[in-house]
Backbone as CSV, one residue per row, in Angstrom:
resi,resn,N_x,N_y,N_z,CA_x,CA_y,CA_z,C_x,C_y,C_z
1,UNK,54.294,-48.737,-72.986,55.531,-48.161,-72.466,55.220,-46.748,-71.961
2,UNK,55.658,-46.547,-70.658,55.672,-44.872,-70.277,55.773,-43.885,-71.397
3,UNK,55.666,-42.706,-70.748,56.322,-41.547,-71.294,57.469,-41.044,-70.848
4,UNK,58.058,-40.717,-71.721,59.429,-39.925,-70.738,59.339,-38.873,-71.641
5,UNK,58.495,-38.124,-72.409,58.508,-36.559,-72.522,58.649,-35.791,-71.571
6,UNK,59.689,-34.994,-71.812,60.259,-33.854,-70.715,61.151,-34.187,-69.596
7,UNK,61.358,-35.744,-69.631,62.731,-36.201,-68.549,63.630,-35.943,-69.365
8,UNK,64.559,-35.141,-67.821,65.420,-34.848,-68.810,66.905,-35.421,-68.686
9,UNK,66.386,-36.627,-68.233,67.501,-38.398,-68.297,67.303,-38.884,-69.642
10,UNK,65.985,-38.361,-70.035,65.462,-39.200,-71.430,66.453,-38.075,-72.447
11,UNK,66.007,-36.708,-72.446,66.974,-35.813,-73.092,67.942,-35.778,-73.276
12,UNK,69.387,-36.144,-72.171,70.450,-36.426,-72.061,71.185,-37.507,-73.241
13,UNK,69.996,-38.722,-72.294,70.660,-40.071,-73.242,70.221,-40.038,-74.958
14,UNK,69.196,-39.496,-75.307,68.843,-39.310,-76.863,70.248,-38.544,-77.345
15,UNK,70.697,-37.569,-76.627,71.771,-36.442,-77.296,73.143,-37.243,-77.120
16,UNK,73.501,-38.455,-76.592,74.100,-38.891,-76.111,74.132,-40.062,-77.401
17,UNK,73.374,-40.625,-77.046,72.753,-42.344,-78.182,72.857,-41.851,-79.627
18,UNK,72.192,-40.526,-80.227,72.991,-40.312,-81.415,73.927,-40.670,-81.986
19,UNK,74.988,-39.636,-81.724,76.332,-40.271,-82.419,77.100,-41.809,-82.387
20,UNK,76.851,-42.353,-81.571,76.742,-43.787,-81.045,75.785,-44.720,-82.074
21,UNK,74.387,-44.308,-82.087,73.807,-45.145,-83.210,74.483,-44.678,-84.626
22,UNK,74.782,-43.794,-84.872,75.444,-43.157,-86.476,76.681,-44.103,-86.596
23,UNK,77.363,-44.315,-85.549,78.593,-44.598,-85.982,78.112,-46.472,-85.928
24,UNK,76.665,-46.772,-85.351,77.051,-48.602,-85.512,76.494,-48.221,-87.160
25,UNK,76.353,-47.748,-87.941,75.805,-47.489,-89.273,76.991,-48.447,-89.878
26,UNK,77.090,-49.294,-90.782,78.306,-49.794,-91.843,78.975,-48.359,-92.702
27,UNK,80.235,-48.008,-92.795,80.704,-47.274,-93.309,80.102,-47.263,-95.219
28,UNK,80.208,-46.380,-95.769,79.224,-46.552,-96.830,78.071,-46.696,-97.405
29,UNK,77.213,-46.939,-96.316,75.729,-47.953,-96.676,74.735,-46.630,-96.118
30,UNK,75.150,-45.344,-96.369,73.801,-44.395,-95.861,73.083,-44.231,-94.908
31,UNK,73.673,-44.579,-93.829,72.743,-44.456,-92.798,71.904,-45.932,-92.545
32,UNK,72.140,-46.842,-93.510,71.399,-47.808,-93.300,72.289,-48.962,-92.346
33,UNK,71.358,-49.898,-91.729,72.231,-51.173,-91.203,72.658,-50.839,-89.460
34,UNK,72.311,-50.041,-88.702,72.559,-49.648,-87.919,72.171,-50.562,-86.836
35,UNK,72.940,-51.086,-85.531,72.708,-51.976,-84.589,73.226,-51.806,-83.686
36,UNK,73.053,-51.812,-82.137,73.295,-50.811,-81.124,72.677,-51.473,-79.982
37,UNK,73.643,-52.606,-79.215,73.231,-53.153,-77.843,74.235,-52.511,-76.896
38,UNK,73.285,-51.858,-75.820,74.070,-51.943,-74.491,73.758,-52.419,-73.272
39,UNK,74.968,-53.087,-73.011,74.812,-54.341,-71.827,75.433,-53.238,-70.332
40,UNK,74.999,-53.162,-69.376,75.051,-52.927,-67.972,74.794,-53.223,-66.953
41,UNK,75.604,-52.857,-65.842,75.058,-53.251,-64.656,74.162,-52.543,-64.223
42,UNK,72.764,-53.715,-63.693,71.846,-53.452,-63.143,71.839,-51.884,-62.186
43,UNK,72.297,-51.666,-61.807,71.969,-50.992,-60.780,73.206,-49.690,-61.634
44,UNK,73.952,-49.373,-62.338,74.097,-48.672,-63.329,72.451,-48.270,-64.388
45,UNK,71.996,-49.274,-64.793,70.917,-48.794,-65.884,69.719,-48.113,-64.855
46,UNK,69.590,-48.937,-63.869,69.005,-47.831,-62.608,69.258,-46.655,-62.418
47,UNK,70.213,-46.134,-62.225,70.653,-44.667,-62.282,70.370,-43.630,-63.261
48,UNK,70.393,-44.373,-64.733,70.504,-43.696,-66.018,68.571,-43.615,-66.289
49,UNK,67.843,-43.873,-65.173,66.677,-44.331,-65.471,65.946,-45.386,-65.254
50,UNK,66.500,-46.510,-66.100,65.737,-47.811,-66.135,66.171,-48.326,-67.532
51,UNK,65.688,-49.467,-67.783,65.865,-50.174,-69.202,65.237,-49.393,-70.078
52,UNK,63.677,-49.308,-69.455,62.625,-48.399,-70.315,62.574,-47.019,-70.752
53,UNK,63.334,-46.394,-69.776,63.773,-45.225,-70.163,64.743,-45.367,-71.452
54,UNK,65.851,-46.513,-71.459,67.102,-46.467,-71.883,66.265,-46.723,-73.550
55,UNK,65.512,-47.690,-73.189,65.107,-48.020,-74.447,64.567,-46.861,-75.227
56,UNK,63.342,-46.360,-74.688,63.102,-45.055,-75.263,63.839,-44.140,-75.873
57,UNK,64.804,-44.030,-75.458,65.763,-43.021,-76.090,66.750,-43.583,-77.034
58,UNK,66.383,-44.817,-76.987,67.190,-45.363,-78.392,66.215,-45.301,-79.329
59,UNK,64.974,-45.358,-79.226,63.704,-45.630,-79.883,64.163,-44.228,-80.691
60,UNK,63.764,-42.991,-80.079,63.851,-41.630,-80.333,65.329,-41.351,-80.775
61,UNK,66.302,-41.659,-80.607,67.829,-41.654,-81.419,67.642,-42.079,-82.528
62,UNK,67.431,-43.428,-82.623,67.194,-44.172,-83.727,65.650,-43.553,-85.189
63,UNK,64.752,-42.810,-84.430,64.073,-41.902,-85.136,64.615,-40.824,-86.037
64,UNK,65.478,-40.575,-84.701,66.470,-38.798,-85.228,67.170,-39.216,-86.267
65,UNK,67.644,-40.293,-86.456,68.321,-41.069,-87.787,67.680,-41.318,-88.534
66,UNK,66.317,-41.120,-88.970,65.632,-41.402,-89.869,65.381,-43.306,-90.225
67,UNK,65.440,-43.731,-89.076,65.173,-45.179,-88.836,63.606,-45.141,-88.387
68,UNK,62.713,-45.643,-89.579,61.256,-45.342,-89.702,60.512,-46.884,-88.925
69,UNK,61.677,-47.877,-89.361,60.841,-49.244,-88.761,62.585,-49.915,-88.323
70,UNK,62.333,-49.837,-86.705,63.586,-50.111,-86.083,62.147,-50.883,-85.274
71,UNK,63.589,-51.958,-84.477,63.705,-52.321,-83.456,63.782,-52.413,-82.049
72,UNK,63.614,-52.797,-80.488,63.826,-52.221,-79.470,63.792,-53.512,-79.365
73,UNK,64.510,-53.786,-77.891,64.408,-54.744,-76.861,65.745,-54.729,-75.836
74,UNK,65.264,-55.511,-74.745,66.212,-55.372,-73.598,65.055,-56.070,-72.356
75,UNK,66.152,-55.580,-71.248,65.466,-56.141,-70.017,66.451,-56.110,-69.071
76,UNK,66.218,-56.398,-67.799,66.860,-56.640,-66.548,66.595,-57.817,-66.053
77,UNK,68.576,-58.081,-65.862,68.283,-59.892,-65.573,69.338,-59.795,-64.183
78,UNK,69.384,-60.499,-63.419,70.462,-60.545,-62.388,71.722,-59.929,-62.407
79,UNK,72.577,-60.338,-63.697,73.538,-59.480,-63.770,73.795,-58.846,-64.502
80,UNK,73.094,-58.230,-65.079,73.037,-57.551,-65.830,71.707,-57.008,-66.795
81,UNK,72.251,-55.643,-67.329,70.828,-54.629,-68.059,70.914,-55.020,-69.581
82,UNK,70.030,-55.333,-70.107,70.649,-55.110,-71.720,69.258,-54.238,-72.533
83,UNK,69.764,-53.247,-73.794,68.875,-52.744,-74.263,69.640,-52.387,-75.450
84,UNK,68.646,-52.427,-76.441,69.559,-52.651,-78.073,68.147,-51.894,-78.449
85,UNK,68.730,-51.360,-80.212,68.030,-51.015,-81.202,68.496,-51.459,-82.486
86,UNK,67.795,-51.819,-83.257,67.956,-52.194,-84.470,67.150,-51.828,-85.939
87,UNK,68.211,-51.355,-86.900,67.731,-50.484,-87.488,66.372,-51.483,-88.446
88,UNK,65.425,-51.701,-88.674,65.132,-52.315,-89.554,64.444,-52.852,-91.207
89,UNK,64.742,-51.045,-91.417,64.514,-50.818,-92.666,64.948,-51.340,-93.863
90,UNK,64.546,-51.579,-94.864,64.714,-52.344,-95.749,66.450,-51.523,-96.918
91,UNK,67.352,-52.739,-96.744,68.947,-51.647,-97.653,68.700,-52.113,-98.952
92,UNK,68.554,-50.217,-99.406,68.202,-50.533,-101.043,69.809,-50.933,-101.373
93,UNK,69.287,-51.552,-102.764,70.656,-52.167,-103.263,72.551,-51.487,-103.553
94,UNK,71.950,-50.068,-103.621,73.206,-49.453,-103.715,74.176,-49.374,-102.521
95,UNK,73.823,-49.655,-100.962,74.048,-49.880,-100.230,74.438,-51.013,-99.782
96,UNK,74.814,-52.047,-100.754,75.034,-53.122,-100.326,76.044,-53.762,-99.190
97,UNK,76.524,-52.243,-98.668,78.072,-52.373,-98.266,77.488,-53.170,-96.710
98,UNK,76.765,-52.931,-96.636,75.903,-53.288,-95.214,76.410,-54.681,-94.561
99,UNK,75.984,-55.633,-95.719,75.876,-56.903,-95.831,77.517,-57.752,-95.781
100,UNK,78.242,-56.718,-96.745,79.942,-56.760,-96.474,80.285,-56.322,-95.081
101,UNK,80.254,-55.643,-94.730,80.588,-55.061,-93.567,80.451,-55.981,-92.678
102,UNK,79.120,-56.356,-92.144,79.016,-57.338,-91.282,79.738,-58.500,-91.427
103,UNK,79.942,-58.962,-92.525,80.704,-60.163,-92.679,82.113,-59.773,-92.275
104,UNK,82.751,-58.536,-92.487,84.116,-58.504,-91.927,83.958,-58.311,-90.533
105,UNK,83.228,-57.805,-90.544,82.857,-57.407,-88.454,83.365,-59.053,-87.615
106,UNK,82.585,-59.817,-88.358,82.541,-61.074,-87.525,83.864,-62.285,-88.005
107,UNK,84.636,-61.703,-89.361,85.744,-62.428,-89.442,87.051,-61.394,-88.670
108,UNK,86.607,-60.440,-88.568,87.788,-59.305,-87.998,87.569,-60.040,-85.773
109,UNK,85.921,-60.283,-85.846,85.948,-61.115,-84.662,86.420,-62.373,-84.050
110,UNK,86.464,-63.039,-85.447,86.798,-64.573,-85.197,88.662,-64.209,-84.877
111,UNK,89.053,-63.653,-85.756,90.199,-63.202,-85.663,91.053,-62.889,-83.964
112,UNK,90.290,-62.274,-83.892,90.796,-61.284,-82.138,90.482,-62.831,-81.483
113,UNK,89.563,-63.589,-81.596,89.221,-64.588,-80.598,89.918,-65.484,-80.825
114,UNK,90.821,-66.102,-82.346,91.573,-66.630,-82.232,93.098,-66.955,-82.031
115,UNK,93.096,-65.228,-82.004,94.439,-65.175,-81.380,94.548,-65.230,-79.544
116,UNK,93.682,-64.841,-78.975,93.001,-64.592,-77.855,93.637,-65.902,-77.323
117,UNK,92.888,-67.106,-78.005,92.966,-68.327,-77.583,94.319,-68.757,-77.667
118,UNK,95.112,-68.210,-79.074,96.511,-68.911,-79.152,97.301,-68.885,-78.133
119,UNK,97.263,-66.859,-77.628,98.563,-66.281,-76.452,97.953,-66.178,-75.482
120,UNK,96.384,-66.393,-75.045,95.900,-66.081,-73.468,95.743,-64.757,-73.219
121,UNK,96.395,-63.878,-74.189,96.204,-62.458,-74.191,94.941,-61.795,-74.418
122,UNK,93.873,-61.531,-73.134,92.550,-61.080,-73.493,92.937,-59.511,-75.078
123,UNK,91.732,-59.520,-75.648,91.628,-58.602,-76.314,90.236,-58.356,-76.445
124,UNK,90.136,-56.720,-76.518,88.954,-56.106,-77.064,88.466,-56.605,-78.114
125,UNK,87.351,-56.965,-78.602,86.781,-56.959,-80.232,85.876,-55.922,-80.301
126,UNK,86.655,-55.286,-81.178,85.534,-53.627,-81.804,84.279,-54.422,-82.019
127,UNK,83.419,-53.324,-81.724,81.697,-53.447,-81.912,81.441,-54.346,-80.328
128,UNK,82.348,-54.836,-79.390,81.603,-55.991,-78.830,80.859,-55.668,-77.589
129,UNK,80.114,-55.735,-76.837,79.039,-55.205,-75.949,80.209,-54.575,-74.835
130,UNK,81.259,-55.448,-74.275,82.691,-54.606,-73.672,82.976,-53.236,-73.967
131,UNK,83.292,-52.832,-75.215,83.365,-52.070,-76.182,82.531,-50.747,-76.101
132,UNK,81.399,-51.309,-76.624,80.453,-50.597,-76.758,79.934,-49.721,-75.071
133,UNK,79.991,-50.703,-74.285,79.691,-50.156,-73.179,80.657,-49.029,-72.396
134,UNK,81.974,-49.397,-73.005,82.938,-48.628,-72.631,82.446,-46.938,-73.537
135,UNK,82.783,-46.930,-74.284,81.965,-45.989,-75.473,81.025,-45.327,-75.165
136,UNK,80.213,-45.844,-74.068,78.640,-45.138,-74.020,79.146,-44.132,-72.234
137,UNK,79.949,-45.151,-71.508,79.616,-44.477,-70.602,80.633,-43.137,-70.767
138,UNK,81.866,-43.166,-71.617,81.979,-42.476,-72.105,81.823,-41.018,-72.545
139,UNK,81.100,-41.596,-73.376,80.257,-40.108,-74.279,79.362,-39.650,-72.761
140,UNK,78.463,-40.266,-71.911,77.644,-40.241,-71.463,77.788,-39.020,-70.398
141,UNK,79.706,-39.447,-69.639,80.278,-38.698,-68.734,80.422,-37.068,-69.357
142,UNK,80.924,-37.274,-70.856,81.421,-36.535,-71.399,80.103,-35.275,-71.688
143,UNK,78.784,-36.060,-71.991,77.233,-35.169,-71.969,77.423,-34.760,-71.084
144,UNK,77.064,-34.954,-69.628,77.350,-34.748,-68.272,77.904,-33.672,-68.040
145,UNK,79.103,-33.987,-68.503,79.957,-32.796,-67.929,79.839,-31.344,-69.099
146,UNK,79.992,-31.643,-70.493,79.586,-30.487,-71.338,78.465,-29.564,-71.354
């Protein structure tokens, strides 16, 4: 993988991807459990760099968190960019909240999707790459401009 020491697209998005990776953390669980995909349009993740750039700076976010053995992956596909990090350190037991959490994540999901289906009424599901992407460009504008 390149370098992007001293871009300062790479600088931006690390100061940016922070608070964003902190908050996919499970409430309770220390910093542990942290998971963080963002999906874009191609020619959006172009602008911000590249995938590889994007990735990098999740690599290096996800460091700044004290995430010692994380994850990376992504790529560029026709319609779209995707690039995730994942925390993958081992949750000592007092943290178990991790493991809860996720399980409500995805019944709090089934939820939104099955009402979705009842009234036809699209809805957001917190955490969902929609979501999340909304969130990033976000903060991103908000780096930008501060």
């Amino acid at each position: 993988m390149p370098s992007f020491t001293g871009d300062p697209r790479h600088e931006r998005l690390v100061a940016v991807l922070v608070p964003l990776l902190r908050r996919s953390c499970p409430p309770g669980a220390g910093g542990f459990g942290g998971v963080y995909e963002l999906r874009l349009g191609v020619d959006e993740a172009e602008e911000l760099g590249g995938v590889a750039l994007i990735r990098s700076a999740m690599r290096k976010a996800g460091r700044t968190l004290g995430w010692v053995k994380l994850q990376t992956f992504g790529g560029s596909y026709p319609q779209v960019a995707v690039a995730g990090v994942v925390d993958r350190r081992e949750v000592p037991a007092e943290f178990a909240a991790v493991e809860e959490y996720e399980l409500q994540r995805a019944r709090a999901a089934a939820e939104v999707i099955g009402r979705t289906f009842e009234d036809g009424k699209p809805r957001a599901v917190p955490g969902s790459v929609f979501v999340v992407a909304q969130e990033f460009r976000a903060a991103y504008a908000e780096g930008v401009a501060g």
